[in-house]
C-alpha atoms as an extended CHARMM CRD file, in Angstrom:
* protein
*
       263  EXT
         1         1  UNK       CA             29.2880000000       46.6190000000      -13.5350000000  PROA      1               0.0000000000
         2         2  UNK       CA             31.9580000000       44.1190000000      -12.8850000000  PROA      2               0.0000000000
         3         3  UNK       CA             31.4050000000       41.0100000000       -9.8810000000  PROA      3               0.0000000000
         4         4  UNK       CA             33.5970000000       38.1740000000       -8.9640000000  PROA      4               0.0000000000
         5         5  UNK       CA             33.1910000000       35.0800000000       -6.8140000000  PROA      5               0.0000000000
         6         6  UNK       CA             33.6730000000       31.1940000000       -6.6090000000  PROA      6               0.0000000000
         7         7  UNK       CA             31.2390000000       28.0740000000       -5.2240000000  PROA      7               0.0000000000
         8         8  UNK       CA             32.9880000000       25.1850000000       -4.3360000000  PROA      8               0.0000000000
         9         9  UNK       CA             30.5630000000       22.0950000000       -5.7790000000  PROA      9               0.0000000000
        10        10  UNK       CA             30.4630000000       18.4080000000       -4.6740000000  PROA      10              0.0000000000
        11        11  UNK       CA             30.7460000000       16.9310000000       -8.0410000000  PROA      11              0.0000000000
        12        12  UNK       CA             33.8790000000       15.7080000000      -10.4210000000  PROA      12              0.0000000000
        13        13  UNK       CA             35.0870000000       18.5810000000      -12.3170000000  PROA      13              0.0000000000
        14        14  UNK       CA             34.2930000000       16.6490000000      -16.2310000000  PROA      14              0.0000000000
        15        15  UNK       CA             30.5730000000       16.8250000000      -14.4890000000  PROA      15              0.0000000000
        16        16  UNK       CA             30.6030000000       20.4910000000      -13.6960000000  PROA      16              0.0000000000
        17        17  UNK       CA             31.6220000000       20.7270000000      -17.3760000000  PROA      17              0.0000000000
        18        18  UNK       CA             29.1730000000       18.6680000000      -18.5470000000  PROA      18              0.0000000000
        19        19  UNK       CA             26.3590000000       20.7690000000      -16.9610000000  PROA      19              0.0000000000
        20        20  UNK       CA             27.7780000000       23.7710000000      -18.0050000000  PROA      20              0.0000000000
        21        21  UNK       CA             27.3060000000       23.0870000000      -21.6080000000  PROA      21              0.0000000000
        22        22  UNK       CA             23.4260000000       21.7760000000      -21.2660000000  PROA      22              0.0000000000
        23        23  UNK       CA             20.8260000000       24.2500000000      -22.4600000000  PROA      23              0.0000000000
        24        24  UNK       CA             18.5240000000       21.9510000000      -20.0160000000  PROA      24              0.0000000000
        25        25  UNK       CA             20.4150000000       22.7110000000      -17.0940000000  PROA      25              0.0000000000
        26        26  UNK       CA             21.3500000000       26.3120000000      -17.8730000000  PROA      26              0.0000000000
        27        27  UNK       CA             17.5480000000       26.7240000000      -18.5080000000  PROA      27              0.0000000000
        28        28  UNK       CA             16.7760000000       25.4540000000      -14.7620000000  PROA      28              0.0000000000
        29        29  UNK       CA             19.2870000000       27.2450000000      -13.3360000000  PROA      29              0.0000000000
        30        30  UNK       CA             18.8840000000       30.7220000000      -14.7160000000  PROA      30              0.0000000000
        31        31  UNK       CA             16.3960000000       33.0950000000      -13.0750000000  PROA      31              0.0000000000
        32        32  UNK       CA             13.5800000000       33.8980000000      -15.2090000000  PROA      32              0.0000000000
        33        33  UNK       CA             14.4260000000       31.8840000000      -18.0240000000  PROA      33              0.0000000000
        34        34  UNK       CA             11.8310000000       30.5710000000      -20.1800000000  PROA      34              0.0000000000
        35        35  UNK       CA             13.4470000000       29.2240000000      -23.0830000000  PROA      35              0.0000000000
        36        36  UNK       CA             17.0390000000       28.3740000000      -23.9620000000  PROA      36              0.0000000000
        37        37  UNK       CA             17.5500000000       26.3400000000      -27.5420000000  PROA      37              0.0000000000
        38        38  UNK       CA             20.8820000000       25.3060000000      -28.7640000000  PROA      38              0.0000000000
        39        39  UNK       CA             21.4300000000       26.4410000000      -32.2300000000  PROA      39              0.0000000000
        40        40  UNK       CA             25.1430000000       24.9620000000      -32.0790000000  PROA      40              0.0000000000
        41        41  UNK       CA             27.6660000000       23.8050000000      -30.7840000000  PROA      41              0.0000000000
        42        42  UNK       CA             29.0450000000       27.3930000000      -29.5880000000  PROA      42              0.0000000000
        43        43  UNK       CA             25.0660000000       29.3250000000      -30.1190000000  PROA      43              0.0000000000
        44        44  UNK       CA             22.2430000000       29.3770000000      -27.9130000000  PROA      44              0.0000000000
        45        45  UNK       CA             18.8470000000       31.5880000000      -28.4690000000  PROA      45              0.0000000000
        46        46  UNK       CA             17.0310000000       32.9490000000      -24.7020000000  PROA      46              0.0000000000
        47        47  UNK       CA             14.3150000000       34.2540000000      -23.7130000000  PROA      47              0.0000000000
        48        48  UNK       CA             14.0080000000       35.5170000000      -20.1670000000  PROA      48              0.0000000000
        49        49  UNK       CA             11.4720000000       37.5090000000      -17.7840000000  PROA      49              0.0000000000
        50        50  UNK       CA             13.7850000000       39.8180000000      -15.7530000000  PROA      50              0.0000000000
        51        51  UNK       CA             12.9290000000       42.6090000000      -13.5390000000  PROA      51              0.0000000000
        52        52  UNK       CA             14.8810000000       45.2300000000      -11.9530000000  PROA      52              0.0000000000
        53        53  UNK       CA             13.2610000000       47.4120000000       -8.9200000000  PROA      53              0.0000000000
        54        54  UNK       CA              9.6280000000       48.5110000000      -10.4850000000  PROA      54              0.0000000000
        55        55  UNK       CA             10.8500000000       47.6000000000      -13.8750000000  PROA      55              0.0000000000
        56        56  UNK       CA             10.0760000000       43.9470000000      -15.4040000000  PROA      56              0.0000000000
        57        57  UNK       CA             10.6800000000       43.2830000000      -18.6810000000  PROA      57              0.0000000000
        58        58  UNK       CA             10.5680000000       40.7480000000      -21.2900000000  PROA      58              0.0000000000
        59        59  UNK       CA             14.2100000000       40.0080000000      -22.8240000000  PROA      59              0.0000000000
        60        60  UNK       CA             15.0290000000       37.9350000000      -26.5300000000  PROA      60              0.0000000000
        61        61  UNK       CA             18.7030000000       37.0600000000      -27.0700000000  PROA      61              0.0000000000
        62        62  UNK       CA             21.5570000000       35.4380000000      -28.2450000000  PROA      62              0.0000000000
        63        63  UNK       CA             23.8690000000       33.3800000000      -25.7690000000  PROA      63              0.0000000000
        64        64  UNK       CA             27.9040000000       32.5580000000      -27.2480000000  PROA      64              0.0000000000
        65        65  UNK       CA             30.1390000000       30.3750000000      -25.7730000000  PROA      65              0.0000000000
        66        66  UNK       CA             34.1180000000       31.3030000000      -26.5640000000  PROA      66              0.0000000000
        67        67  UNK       CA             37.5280000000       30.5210000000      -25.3720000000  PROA      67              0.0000000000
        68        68  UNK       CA             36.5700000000       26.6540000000      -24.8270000000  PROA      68              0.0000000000
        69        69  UNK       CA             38.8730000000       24.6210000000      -22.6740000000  PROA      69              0.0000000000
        70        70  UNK       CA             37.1160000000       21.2560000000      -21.4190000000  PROA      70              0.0000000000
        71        71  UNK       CA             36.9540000000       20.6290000000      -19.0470000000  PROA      71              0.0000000000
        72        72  UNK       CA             38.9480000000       23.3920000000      -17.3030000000  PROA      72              0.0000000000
        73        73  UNK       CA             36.5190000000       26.8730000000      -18.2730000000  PROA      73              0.0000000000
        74        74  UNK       CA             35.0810000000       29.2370000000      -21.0170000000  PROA      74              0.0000000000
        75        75  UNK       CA             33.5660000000       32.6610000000      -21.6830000000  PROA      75              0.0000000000
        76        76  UNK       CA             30.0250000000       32.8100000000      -22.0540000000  PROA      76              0.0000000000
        77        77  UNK       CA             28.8410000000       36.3150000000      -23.2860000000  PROA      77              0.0000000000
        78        78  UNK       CA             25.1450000000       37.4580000000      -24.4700000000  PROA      78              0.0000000000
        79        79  UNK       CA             22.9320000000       40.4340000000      -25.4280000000  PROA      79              0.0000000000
        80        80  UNK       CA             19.4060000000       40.5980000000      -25.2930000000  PROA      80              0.0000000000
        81        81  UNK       CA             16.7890000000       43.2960000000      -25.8100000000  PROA      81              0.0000000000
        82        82  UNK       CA             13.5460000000       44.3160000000      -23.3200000000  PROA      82              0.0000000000
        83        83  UNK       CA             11.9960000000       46.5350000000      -25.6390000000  PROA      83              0.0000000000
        84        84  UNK       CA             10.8420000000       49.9920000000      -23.9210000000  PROA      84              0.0000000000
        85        85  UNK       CA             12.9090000000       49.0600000000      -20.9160000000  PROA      85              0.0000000000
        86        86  UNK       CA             16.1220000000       48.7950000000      -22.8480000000  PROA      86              0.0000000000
        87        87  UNK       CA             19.5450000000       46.2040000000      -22.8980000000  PROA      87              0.0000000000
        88        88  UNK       CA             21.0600000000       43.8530000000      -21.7190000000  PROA      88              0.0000000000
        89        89  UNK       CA             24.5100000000       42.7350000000      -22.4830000000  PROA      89              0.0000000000
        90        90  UNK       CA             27.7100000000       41.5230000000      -20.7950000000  PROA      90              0.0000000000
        91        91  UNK       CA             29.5310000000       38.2450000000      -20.4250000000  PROA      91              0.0000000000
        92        92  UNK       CA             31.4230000000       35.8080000000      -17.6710000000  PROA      92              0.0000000000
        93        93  UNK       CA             34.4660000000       33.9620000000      -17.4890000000  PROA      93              0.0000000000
        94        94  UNK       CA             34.1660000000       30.7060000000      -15.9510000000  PROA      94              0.0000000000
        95        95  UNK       CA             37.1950000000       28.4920000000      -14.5980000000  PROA      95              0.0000000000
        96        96  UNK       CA             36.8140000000       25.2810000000      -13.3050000000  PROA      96              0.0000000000
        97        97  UNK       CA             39.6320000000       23.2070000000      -11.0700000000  PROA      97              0.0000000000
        98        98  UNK       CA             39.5930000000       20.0200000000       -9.2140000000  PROA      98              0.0000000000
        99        99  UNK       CA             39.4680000000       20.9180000000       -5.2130000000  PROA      99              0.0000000000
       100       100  UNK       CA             39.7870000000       17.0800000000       -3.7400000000  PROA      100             0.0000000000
       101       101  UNK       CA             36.4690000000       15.0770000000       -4.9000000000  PROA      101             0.0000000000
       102       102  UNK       CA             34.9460000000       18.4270000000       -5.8910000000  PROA      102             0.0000000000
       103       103  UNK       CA             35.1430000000       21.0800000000       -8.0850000000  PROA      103             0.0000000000
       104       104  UNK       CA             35.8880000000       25.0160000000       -7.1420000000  PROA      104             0.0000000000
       105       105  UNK       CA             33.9860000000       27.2350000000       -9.6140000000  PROA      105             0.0000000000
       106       106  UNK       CA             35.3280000000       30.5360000000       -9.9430000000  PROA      106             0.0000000000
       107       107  UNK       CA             33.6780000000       33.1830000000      -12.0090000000  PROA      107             0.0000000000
       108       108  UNK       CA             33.8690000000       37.3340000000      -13.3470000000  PROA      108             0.0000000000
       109       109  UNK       CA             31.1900000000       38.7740000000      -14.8520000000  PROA      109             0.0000000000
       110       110  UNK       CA             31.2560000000       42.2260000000      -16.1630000000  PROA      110             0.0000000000
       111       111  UNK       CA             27.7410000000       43.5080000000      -17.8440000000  PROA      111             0.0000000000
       112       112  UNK       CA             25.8820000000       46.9650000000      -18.6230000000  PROA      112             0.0000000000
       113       113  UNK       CA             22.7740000000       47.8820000000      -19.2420000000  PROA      113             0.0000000000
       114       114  UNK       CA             21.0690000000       50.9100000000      -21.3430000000  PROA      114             0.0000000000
       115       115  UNK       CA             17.3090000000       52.7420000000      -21.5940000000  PROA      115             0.0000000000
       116       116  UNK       CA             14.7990000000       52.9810000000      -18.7790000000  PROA      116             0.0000000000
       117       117  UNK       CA             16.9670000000       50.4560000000      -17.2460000000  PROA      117             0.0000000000
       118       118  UNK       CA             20.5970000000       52.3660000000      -17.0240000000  PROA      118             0.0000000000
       119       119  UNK       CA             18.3320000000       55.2120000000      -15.3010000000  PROA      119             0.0000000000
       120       120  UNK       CA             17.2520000000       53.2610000000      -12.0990000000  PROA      120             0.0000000000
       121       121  UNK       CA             20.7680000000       53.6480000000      -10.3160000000  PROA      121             0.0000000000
       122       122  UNK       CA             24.0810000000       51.4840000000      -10.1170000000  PROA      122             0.0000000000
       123       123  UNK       CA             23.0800000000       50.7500000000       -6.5150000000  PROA      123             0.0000000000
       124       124  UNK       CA             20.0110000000       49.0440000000       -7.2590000000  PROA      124             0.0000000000
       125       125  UNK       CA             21.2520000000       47.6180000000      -10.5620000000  PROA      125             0.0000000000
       126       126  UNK       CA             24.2850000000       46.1930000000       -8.8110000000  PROA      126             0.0000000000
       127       127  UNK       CA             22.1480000000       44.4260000000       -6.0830000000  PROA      127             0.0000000000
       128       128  UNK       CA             19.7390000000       42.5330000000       -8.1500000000  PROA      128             0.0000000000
       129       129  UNK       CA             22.7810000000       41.3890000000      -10.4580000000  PROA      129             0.0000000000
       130       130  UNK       CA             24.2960000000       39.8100000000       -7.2900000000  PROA      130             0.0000000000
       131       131  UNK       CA             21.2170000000       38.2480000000       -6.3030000000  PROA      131             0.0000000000
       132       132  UNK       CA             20.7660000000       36.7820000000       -9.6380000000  PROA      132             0.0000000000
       133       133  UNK       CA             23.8440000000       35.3260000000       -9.7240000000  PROA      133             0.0000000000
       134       134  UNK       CA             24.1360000000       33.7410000000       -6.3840000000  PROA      134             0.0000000000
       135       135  UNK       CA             20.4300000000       31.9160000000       -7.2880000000  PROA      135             0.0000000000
       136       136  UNK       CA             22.4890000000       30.9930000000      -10.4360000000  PROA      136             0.0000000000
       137       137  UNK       CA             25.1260000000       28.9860000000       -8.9530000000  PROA      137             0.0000000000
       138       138  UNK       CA             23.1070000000       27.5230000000       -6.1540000000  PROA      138             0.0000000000
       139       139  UNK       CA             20.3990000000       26.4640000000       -8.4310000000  PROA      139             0.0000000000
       140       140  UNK       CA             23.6340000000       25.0260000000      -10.8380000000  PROA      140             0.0000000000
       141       141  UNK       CA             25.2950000000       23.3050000000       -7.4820000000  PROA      141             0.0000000000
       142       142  UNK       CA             22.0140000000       21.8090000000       -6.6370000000  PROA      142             0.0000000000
       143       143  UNK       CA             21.6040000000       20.4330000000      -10.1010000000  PROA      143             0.0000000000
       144       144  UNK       CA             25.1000000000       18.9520000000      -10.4660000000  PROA      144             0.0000000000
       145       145  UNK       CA             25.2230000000       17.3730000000       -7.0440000000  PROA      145             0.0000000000
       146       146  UNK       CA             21.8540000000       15.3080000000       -7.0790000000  PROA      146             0.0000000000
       147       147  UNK       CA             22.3990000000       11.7010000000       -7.3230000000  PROA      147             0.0000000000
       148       148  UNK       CA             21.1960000000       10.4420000000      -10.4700000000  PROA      148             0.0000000000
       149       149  UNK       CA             17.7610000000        8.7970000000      -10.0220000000  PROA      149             0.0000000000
       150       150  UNK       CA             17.8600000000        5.1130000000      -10.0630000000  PROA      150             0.0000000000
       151       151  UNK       CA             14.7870000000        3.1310000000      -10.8150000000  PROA      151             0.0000000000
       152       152  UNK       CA             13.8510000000        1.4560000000       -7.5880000000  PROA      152             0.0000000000
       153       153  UNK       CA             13.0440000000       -2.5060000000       -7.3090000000  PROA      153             0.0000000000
       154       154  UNK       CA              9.7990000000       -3.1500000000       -7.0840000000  PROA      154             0.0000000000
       155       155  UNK       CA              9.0210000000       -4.5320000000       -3.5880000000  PROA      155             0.0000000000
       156       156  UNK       CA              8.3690000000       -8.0120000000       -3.7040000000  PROA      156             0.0000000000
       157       157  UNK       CA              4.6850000000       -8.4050000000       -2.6330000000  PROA      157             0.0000000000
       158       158  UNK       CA              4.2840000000      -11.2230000000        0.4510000000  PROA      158             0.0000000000
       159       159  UNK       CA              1.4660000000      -13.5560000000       -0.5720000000  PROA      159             0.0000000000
       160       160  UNK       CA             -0.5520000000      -15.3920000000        2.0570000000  PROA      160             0.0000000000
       161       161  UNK       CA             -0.5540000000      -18.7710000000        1.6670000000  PROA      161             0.0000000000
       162       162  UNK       CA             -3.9430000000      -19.8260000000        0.9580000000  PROA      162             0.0000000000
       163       163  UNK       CA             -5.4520000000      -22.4820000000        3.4580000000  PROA      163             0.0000000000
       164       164  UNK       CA             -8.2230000000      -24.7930000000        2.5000000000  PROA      164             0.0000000000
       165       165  UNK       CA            -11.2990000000      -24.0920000000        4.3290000000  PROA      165             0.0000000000
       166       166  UNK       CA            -12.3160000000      -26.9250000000        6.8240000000  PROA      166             0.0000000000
       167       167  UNK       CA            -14.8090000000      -28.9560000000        5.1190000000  PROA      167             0.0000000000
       168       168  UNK       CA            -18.3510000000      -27.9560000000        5.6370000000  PROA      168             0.0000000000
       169       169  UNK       CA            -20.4920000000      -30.1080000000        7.8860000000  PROA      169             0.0000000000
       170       170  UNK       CA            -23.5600000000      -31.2770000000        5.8730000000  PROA      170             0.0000000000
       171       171  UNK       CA            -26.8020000000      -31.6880000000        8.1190000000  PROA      171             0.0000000000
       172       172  UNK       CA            -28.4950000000      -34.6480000000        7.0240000000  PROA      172             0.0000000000
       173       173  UNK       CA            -32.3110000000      -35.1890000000        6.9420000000  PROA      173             0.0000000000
       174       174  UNK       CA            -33.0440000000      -36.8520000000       10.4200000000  PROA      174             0.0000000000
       175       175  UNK       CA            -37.0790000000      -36.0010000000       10.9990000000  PROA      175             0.0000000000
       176       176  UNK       CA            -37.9760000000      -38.4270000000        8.4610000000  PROA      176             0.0000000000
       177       177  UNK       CA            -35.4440000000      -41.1250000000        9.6070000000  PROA      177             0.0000000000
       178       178  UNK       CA            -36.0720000000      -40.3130000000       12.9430000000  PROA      178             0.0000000000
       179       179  UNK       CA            -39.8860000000      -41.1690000000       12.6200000000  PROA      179             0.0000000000
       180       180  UNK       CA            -39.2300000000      -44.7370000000       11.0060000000  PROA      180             0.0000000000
       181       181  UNK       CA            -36.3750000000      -45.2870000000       13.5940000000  PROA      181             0.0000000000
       182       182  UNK       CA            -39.2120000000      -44.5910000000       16.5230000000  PROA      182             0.0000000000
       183       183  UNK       CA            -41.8720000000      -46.3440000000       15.4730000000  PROA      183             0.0000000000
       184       184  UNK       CA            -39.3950000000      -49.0940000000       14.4090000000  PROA      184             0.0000000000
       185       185  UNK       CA            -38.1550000000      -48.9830000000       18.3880000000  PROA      185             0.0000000000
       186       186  UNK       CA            -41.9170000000      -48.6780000000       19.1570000000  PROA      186             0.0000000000
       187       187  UNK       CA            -43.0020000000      -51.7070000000       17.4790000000  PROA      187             0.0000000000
       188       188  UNK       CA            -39.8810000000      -53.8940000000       18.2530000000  PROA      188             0.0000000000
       189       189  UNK       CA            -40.1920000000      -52.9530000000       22.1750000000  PROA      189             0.0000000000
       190       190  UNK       CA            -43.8230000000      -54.0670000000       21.8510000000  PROA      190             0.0000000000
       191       191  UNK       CA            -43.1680000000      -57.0260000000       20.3060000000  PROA      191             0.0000000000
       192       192  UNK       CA            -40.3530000000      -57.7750000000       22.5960000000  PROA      192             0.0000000000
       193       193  UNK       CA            -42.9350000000      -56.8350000000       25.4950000000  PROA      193             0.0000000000
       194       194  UNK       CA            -45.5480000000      -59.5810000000       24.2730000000  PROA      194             0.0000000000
       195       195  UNK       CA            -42.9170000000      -62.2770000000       23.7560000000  PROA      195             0.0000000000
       196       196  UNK       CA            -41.1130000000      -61.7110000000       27.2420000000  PROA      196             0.0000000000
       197       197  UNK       CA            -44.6210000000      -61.9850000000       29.1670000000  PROA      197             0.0000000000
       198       198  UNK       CA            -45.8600000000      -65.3320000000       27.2960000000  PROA      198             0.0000000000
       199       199  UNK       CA            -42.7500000000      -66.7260000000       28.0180000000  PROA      199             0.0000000000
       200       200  UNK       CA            -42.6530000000      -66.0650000000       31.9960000000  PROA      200             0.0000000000
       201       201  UNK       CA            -45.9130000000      -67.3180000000       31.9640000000  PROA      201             0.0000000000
       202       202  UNK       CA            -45.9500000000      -70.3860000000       29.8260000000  PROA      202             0.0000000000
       203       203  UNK       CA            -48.5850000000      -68.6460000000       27.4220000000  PROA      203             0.0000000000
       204       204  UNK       CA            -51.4180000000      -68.8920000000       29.3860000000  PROA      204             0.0000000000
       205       205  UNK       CA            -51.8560000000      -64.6090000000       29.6060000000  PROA      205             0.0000000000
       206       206  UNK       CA            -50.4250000000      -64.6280000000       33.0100000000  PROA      206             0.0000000000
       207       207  UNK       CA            -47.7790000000      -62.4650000000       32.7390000000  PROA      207             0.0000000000
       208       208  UNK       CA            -48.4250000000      -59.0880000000       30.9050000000  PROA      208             0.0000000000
       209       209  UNK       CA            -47.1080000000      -57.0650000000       33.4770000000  PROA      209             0.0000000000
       210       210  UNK       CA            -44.1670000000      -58.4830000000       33.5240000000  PROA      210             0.0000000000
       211       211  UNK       CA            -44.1070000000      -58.3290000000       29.7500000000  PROA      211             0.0000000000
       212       212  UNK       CA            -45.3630000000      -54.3970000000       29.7550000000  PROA      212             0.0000000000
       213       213  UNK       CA            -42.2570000000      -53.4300000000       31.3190000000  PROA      213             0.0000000000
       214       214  UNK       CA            -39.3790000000      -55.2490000000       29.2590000000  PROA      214             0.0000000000
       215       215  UNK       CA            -41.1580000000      -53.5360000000       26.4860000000  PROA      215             0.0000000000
       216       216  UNK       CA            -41.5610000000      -50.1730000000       27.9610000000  PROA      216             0.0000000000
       217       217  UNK       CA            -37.5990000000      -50.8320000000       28.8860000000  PROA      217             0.0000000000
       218       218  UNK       CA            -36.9730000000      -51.7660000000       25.1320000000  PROA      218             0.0000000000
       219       219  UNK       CA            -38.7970000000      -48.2670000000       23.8960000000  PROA      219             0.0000000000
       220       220  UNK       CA            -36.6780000000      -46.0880000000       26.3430000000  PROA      220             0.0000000000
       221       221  UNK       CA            -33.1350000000      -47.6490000000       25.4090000000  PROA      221             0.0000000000
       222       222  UNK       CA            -33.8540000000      -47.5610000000       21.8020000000  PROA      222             0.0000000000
       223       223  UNK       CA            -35.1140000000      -43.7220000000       22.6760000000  PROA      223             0.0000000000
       224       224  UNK       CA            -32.2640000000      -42.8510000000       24.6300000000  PROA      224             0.0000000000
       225       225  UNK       CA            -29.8900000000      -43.7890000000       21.6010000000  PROA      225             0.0000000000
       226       226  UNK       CA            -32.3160000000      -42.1180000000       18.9100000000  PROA      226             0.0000000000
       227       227  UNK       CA            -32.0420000000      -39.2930000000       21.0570000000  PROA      227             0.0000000000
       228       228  UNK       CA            -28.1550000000      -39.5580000000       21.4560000000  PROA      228             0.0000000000
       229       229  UNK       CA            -27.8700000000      -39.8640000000       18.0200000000  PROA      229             0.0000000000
       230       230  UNK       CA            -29.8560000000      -36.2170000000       16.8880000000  PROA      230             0.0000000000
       231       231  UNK       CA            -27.7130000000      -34.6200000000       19.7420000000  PROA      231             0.0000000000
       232       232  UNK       CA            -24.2820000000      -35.3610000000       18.0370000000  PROA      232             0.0000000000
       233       233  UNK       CA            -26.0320000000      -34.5240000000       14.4110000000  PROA      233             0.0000000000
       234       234  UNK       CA            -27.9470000000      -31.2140000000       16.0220000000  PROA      234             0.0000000000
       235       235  UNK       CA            -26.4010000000      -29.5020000000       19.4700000000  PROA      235             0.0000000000
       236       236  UNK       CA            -29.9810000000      -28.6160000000       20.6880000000  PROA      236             0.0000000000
       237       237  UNK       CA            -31.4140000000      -32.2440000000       20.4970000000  PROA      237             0.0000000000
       238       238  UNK       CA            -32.5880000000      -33.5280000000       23.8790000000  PROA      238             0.0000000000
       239       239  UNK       CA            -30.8750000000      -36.9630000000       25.3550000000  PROA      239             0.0000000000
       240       240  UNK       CA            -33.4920000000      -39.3120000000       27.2490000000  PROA      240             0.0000000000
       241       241  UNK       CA            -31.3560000000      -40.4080000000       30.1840000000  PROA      241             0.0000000000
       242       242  UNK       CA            -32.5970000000      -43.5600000000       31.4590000000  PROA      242             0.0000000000
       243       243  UNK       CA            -31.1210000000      -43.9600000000       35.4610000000  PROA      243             0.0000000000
       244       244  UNK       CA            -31.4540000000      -46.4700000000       37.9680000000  PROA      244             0.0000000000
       245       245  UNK       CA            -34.3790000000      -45.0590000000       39.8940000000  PROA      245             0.0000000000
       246       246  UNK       CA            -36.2830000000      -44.8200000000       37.2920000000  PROA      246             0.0000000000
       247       247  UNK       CA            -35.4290000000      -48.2570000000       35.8920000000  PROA      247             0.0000000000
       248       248  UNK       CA            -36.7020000000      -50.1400000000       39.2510000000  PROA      248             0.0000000000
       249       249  UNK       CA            -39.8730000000      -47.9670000000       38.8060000000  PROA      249             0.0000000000
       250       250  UNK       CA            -40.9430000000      -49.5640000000       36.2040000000  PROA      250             0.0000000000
       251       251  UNK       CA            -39.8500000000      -52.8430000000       37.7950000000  PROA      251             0.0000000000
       252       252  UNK       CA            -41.7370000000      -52.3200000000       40.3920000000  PROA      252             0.0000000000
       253       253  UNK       CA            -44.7590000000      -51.1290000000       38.6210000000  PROA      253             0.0000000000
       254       254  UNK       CA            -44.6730000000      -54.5950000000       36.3730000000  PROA      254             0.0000000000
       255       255  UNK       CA            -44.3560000000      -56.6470000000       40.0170000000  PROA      255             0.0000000000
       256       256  UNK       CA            -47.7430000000      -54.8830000000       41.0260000000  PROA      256             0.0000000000
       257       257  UNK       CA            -49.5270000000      -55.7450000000       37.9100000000  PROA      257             0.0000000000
       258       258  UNK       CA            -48.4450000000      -59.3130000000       37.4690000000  PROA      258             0.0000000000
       259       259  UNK       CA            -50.0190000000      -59.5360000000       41.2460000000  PROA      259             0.0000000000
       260       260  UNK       CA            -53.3560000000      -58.1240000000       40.0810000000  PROA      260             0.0000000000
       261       261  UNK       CA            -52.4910000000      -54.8380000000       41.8990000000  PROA      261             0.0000000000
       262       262  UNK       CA            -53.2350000000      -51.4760000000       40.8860000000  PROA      262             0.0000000000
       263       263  UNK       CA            -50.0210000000      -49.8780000000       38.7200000000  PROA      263             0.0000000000
C-alpha cells in the first residue's frame, strides 16, 4: 500500500521540525496511541489500539527515525505486532519547505500488513490507512499552529472606597429631666404668679386673679419650650402651641376674678 499527499501548516518551518521530533506531540497526534517513549535520539517504543473493519487490535512496537535533515525532512519507519490479528509495518518520508510564513508538509508512506489483517481486503485496508493519516496531520497542524499559552494578568480587583458611617444619633434620657424641668416651670410660674398679684395690689390679697394668670402664662411658655425641646430630641413629641386667642382667654378670665366675678 503506497499514499502520498501534502498539508500546508501556519507555522515556521524550524517549528514544524520541532514538533516532528516530540514523542509528546507525536503521541497526541497519532490515532490510537497510548504510549510513545523516546529511547534515543533516533528510537522510540509505541503502543497503539488500532482497528481495521471488525478487527481491533492491540499493537507493541518500535518507531526509527533515519535520513535526518533539520530542519528540511526525515524517514520515519516502524513495525509493530497485534498478536492473533497479525503486523504492522511500513514507513514515511517526510519533507518539509518554507511556503511564505508557513510551512508545506509533503509526505509518502508505503506500509503492509500480514495475518487476519492482510485477509480483510486492500479496499478496506487502503481506506482506513487514509483516514488515519489525514486525522494525523490535522491533529499535527492543530498542534503546531496553537499560540503558545501565555499566563494571563490577573485583573486588578476595583475596591470601594470605604465611607465612614454618619455618626449615630444617641437618644438621651429626657423623662427624668423632663419631670424636674416641669415641676421646675411649675413651681417658678407659681411663684411668679404670687409675686405678680401682691405687687398689682400693694400686698393687701387684692389681686390673685390677676396674679393666677401671669403664672398660668409662665407654666404654658415654659411648657411650650419643654415640649419643643422633646420634639427635636424625639419626632413624635407633642408641641404646646400657645396662640393669641387663647392668650386673651386667660386675660380675660384673670379680669373676671380680680372683679369678684365668676371665672
Amino acid at each position: 500500500m503506497q499514499m502520498t499527499g501534502e498539508r500546508r501548516i501556519a507555522a515556521r518551518r524550524e517549528a514544524v521540525w520541532a514538533a516532528l521530533n516530540d514523542p509528546q506531540v507525536l503521541k497526541a497526534c497519532i490515532p490510537g496511541c497510548q504510549s510513545l517513549e523516546k529511547t534515543d535520539e533516533t528510537h522510540m517504543s509505541a503502543i497503539a489500539t488500532i482497528r481495521v473493519g471488525p478487527i481491533s487490535a492491540r499493537f507493541t512496537g518500535d518507531v526509527t527515525l533515519s535520513d535526518l535533515d533539520p530542519p528540511n525532512g526525515y524517514r520515519i519507519t516502524g513495525e509493530g505486532q497485534g498478536g492473533a490479528a497479525g503486523f504492522a509495518k511500513g514507513g514515511a518520508r517526510v519533507r518539509l519547505s518554507s511556503e511564505g510564513d508557513g510551512t508545506l508538509l509533503a509526505y509518502e508512506v508505503d506500509a503492509q500488513v500480514g495475518g487476519r489483517l492482510s485477509q480483510l481486503g486492500g479496499g478496506l485496508i487502503d481506506a482506513t490507512a487514509k483516514q488515519m493519516a489525514d486525522l494525523f496531520f490535522k491533529k499535527f497542524a492543530q498542534a503546531v499552529e496553537a499560540p503558545p499559552v501565555q499566563a494571563s494578568a490577573p485583573e486588578a480587583t476595583e475596591i470601594a472606597p470605604v465611607r465612614a458611617a454618619p455618626p449615630a444619633l444617641v437618644a438621651r434620657p429626657a423623662v427624668a429631666g423632663g419631670i424636674w424641668f416641669g415641676l421646675a416651670a411649675l413651681a417658678a410660674g407659681a411663684a411668679a404668679g404670687y409675686l405678680a398679684g401682691r405687687a398689682a395690689t400693694g400686698w393687701d390679697g387684692q389681686g390673685a386673679g390677676a396674679g393666677l394668670a401671669v403664672g398660668l402664662l409662665v407654666v404654658l411658655t415654659a411648657g411650650a419650650a419643654f415640649g419643643f425641646g422633646r420634639r427635636s430630641a424625639t419626632p413624635a413629641a407633642p408641641l404646646v402651641v400657645l396662640d393669641a386667642e387663647m392668650l386673651q382667654r386667660l386675660l380675660a378670665a384673670a379680669g373676671r376674678t380680680d372683679r369678684g366675678g365668676a371665672p
